[in-house]
C-alpha positions in Angstrom: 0.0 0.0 0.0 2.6 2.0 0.8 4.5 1.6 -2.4 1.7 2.6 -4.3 0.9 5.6 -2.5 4.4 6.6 -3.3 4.0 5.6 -6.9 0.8 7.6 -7.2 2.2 10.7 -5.7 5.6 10.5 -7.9 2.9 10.6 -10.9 0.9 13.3 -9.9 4.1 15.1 -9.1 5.4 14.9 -12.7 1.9 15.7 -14.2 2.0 18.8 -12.3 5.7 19.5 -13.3 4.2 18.4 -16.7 1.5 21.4 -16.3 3.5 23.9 -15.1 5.8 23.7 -17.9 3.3 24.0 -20.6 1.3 27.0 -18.8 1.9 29.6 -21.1 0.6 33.1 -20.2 -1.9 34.6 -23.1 0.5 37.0 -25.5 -0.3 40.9 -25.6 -1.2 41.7 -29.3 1.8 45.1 -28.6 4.4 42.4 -28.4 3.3 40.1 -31.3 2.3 43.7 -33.7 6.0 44.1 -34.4 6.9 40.9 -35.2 4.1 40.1 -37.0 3.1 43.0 -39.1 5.5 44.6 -42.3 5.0 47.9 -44.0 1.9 46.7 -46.2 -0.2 46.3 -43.3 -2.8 48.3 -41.7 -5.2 48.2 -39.3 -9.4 48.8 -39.9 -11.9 48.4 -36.6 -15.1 46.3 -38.0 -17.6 45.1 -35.4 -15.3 46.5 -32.4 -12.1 44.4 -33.8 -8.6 46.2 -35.3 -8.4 43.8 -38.2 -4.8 43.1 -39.2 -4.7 43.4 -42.8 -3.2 44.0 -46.3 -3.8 45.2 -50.1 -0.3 43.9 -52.2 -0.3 44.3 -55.7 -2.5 46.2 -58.7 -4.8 44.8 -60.9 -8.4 42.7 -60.6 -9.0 42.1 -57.0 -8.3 38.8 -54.9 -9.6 38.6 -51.8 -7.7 35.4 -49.7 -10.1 34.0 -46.4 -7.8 31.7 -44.7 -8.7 28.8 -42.6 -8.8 27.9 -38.8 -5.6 28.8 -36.6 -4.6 30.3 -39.6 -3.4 34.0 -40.4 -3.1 35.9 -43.7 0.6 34.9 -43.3 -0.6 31.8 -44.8 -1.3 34.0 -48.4 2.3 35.4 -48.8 3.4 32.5 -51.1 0.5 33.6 -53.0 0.7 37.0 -52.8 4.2 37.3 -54.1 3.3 35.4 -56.7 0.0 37.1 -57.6 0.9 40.9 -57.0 2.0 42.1 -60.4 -1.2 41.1 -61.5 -4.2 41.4 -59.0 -4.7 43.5 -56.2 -4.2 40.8 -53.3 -6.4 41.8 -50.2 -5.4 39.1 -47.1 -6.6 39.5 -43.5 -6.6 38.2 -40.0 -10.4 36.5 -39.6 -11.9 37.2 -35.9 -10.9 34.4 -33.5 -7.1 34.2 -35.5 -4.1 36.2 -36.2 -3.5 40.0 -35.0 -7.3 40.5 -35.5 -8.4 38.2 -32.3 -11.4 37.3 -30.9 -15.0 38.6 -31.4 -16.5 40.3 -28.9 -20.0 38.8 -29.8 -18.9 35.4 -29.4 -20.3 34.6 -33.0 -18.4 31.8 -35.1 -21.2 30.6 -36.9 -20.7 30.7 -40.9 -23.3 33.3 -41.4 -21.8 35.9 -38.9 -18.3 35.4 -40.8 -19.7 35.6 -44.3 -21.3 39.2 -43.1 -17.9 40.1 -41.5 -16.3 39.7 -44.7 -19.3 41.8 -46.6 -18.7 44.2 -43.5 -15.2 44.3 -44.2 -14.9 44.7 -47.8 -17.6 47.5 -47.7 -15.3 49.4 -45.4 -12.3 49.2 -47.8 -14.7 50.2 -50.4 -14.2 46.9 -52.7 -17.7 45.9 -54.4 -16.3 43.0 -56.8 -13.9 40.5 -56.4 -12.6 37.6 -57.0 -12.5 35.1 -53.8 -10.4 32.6 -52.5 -10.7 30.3 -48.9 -9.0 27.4 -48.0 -10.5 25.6 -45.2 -12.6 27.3 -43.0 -12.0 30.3 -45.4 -13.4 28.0 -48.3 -16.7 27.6 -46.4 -16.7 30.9 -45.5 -16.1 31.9 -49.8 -18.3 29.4 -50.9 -20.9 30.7 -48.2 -20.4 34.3 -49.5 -20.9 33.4 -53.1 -24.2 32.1 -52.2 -25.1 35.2 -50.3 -23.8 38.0 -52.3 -23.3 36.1 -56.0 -22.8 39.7 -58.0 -20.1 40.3 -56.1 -17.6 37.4 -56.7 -16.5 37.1 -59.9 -15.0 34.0 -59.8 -14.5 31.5 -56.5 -11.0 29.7 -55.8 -11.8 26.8 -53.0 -8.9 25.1 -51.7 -9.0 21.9 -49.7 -12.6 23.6 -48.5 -15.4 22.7 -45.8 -18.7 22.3 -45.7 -19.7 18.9 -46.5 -19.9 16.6 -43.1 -17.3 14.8 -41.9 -17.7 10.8 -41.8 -14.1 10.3 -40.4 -13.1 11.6 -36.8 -12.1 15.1 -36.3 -8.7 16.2 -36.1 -7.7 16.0 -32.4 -7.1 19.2 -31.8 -10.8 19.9 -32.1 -11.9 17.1 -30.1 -10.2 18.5 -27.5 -11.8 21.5 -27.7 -15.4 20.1 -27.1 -14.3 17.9 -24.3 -16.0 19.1 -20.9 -13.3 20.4 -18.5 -10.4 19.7 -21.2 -11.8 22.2 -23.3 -11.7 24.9 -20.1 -8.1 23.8 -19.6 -6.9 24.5 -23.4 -7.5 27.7 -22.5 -4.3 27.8 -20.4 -2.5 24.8 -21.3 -1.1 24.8 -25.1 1.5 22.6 -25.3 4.0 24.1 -28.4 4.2 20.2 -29.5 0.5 20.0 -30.0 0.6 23.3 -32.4 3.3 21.0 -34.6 1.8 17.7 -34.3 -1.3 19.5 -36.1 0.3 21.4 -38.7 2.3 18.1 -39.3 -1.5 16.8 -39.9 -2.3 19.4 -42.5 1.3 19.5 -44.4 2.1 16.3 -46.9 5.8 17.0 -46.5 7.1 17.9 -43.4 10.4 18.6 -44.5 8.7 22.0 -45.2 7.6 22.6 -41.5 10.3 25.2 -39.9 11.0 26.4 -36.3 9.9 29.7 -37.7 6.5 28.6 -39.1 5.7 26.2 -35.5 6.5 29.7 -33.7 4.0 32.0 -35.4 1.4 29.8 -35.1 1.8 29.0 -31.5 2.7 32.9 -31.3 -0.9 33.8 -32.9 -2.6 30.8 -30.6 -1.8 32.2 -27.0 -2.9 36.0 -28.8 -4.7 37.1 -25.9 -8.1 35.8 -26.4 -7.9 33.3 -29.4 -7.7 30.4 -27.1 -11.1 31.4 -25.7 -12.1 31.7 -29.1 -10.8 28.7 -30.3 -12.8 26.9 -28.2 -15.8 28.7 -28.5 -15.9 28.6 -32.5 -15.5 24.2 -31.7 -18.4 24.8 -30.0 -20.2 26.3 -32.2 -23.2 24.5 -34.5 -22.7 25.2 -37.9 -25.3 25.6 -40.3 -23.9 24.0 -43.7 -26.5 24.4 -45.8 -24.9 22.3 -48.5 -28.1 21.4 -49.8 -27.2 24.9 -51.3 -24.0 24.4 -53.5 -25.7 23.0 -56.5 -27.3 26.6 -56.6 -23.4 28.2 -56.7 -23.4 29.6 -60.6 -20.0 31.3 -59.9 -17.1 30.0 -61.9 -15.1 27.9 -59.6 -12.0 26.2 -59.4 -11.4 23.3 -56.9 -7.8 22.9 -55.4 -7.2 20.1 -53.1 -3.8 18.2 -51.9 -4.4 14.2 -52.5 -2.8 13.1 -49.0 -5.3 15.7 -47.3 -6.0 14.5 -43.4 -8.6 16.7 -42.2 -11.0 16.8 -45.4 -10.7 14.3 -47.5 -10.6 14.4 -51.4 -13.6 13.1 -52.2 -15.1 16.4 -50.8 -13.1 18.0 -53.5 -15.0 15.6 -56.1 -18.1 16.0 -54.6 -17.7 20.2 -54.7 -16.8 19.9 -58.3 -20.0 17.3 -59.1 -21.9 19.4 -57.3 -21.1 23.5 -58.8 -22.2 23.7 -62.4 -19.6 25.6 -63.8 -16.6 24.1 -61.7 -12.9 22.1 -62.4 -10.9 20.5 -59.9 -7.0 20.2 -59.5 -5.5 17.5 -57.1 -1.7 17.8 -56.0 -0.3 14.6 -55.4 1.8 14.3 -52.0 0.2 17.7 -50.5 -2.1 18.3 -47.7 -4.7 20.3 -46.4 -2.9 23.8 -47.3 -1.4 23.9 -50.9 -1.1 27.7 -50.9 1.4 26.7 -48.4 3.0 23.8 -49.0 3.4 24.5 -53.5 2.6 28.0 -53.5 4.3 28.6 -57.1 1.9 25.8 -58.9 -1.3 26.4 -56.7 -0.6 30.6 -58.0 -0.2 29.3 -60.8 -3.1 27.2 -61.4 -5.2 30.2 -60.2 -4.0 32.6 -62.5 -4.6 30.9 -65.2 -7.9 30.1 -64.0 -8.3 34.3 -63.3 -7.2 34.9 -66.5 -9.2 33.2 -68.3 -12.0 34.3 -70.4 -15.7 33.1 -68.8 -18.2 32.8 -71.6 
């Protein structure tokens, strides 16, 4: 009895050492501005946020919505590639990024797609074309539904929306666990930010000390946790009874070896919008723009380019 007793307290005292090690105080978005910020971007308030964001580039424009735990950062692949010939418009959605959390509490799809019409009215752009990955490709396809005149033409990139049959990526599990969930808040261990971009890349080779930092850096951003948790939270409406009715021209990007949404999601988007193609990257994951931002640019200018009949 004894020895167990001694056992049991020798684990608990390493699960608190364990704790205590990965209790990371929330960031102050003053210290993460400077690091995070160059001299393209600015700052707009929109339903009592600063968003972080930033026009690159002349020409048609392309607006980039980038996916969950994400930051525009995860565009600048695409906008070095793209800015001699559109006018690339990127920003920090609410719960991620510089931008932060919402002070509504709303993560549902409709409250984002009017952030975005919020937003773009405010910078005085009125047609575009529009580009998600992700989250951000629910968000676009969401949008293009809601306000069709105003997107020209729709990029979706490894997108959501249809249900998931397979489990959800851990990360989000954890989120909706009871207790956990209020833990996450204050416990983010930096090896759980990598394990889950190691999820979404296809090569890992590509996945940097640099790349883990910022978006373990943008996580602990005072109040994203919260957010985090709270947009896991959240029921989604996802109305994909709906895409059929898309009549935007669309292209369909999506990395074969994808682990959050697999590609016959891609397949099914492209059965599914009437005036839609689909190209699959062999070897990629969930974020092409990321991992091949040369050929995914690439692929979409052509697409831009082209002339719609």
């Amino acid at each position: 009895m004894l020895k167990a007793l001694k056992y049991l307290g020798y684990t608990i005292a390493l699960l608190l050492v364990i704790i205590l090690t990965q209790l990371r105080c929330n960031i102050p978005v003053s210290e993460l501005t400077p690091k995070y910020t160059n001299t393209e971007s600015k700052f707009i308030e929109v339903d009592g946020m600063q968003v972080h964001y930033r026009v690159e580039g002349n020409g048609p424009p392309l607006v980039l919505l980038h996916g969950t735990a994400a930051s525009l950062h995860t565009w600048e692949g695409w906008a070095n590639e793209l800015k001699g010939e559109f006018k690339i418009i990127s920003f920090d959605l609410p719960a991620f990024g510089l931008t932060g959390p919402n002070p509504a509490n709303d993560y549902s799809i409709k409250y984002y797609v009017d952030f975005v019409h919020r937003f773009m009215d405010k910078i005085g752009i009125y047609e575009f074309h529009l580009a998600g990955n992700s989250l951000g490709g629910q968000i676009a396809w969401n949008y293009a539904l809601t306000y069709p005149k105003q997107v020209k033409k729709l990029v979706l990139i490894d997108a959501a929306g249809y249900s998931l049959d397979r489990q959800i990526p851990f990360v989000f599990k954890l989120a909706r666990i009871p207790v956990v969930k209020d833990v996450f808040a204050y416990i983010t261990p930096k090896f759980m930010i990598r394990k889950s971009i190691e999820d979404v890349y296809g090569n890992d080779d590509l996945i940097t000390d640099e790349l883990v930092d910022r978006y373990y850096n943008f996580t602990l951003r005072d109040g994203n946790r919260e957010a985090f948790v709270a947009r896991a939270n959240t029921t989604f409406q996802y109305q994909t009874e709906r895409i059929p009715e898309i009549n935007t021209p669309t292209l369909i990007l999506w990395g074969e070896d994808d682990k959050w949404i697999p590609l016959e999601h891609g397949k099914l988007f492209d059965k599914e919008i009437p005036k839609s193609e689909l190209i699959v990257y062999p070897g990629v994951g969930h974020v092409p723009m990321e991992e091949i931002p040369a050929k995914t640019a690439e692929d979409t200018r052509a697409f831009l380019l082209r002339a719609t009949l």
